[in-house]
C-alpha positions as CSV (number, residue, x, y, z in Angstrom):
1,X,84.0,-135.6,-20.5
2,X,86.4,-134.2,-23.0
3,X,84.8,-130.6,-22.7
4,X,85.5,-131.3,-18.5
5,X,88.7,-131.9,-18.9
6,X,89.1,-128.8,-21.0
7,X,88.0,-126.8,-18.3
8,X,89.8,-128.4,-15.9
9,X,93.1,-127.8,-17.7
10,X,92.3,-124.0,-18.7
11,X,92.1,-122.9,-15.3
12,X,95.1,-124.8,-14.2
13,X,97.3,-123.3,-17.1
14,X,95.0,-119.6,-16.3
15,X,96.1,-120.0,-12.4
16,X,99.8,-121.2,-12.9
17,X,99.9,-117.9,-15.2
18,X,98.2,-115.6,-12.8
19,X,100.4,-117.0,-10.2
20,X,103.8,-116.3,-12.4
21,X,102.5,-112.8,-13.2
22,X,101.8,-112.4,-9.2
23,X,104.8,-113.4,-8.3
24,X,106.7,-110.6,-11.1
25,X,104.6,-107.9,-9.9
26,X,105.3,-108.4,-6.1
27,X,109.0,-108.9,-7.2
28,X,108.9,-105.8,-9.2
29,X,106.8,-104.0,-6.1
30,X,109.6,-105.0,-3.7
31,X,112.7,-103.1,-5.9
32,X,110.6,-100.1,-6.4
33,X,109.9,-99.6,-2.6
34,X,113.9,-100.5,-1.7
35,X,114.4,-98.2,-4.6
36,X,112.6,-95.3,-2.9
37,X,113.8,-95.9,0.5
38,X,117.0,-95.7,-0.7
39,X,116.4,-92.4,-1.9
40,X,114.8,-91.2,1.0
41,X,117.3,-92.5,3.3
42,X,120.7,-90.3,4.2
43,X,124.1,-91.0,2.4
44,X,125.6,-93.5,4.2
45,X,129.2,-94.5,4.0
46,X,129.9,-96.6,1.1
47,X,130.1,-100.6,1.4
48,X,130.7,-102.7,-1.3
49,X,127.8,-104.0,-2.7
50,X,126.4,-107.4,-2.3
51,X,125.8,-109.7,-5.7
52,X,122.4,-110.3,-5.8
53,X,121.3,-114.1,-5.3
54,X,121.1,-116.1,-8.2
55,X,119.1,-118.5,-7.3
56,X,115.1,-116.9,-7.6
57,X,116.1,-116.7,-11.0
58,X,117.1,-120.5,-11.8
59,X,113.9,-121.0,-9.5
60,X,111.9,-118.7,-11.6
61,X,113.3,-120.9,-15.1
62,X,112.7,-124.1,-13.5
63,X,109.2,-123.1,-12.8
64,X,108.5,-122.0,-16.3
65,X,109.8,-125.3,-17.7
66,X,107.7,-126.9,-15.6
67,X,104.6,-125.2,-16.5
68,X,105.4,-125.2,-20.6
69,X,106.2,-129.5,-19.5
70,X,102.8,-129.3,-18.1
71,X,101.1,-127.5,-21.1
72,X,102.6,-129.9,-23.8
73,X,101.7,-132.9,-21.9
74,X,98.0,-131.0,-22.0
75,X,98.4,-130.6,-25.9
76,X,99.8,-134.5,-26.1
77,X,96.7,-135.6,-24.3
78,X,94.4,-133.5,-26.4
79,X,93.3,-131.3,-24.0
80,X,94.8,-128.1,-25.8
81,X,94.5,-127.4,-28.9
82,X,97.9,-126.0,-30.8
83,X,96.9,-122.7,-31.3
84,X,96.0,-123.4,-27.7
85,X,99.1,-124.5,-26.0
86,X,101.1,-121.5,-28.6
87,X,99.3,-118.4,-26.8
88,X,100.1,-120.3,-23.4
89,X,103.7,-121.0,-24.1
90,X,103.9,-117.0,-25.2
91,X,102.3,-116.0,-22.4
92,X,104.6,-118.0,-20.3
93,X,107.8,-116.7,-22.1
94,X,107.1,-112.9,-21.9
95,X,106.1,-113.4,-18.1
C-alpha cells in the first residue's frame, strides 16, 4: 500500500509540474508572437502604454504555494522522501 500511495503522489506532484511548466511556455509563446506582430505591424501613433495586470502573477505565486503545501503535506505523511520533496520544491521554484 505504501509503494501505491507513492505512485499515486509522484504523478500528482510530476502532473502539477508539467502543468506549471505548460502554463510558462504557453505564457512565454504568447509574448513572443505579440512581440513579432508588433514588429511586423506599421508604426502607429503613440499611446501610452497600458500596465500590465498583476494579477496572473499573484495567481501564479498562490499556485506554487499551493503545490510546495501539497508536497510537504506528502513528505509529513511519508509518502516523499526528503531528498524527495527537495528536488520537487526546486523544481517548483525555478519554474
Amino acid at each position: 500500500m505504501p509503494g501505491l500511495l507513492r505512485g499515486v503522489a509522484r504523478t500528482a506532484v510530476v502532473a502539477g509540474t508539467a502543468t506549471a511548466v505548460s502554463n510558462r511556455v504557453s505564457r512565454r509563446q504568447q509574448g513572443r508572437w505579440a512581440a513579432q506582430e508588433a514588429y511586423e505591424a506599421p508604426a502607429a501613433p503613440a499611446a501610452p502604454p497600458a500596465a500590465p495586470p498583476a494579477a496572473p502573477l499573484v495567481t501564479d505565486m498562490t499556485n506554487k504555494i499551493e503545490q510546495l503545501k501539497q508536497l510537504g503535506d506528502l513528505r509529513d505523511q511519508g509518502v516523499l522522501t526528503d531528498s524527495e520533496f527537495e528536488e520537487q520544491k526546486r523544481r517548483l521554484l525555478q519554474s
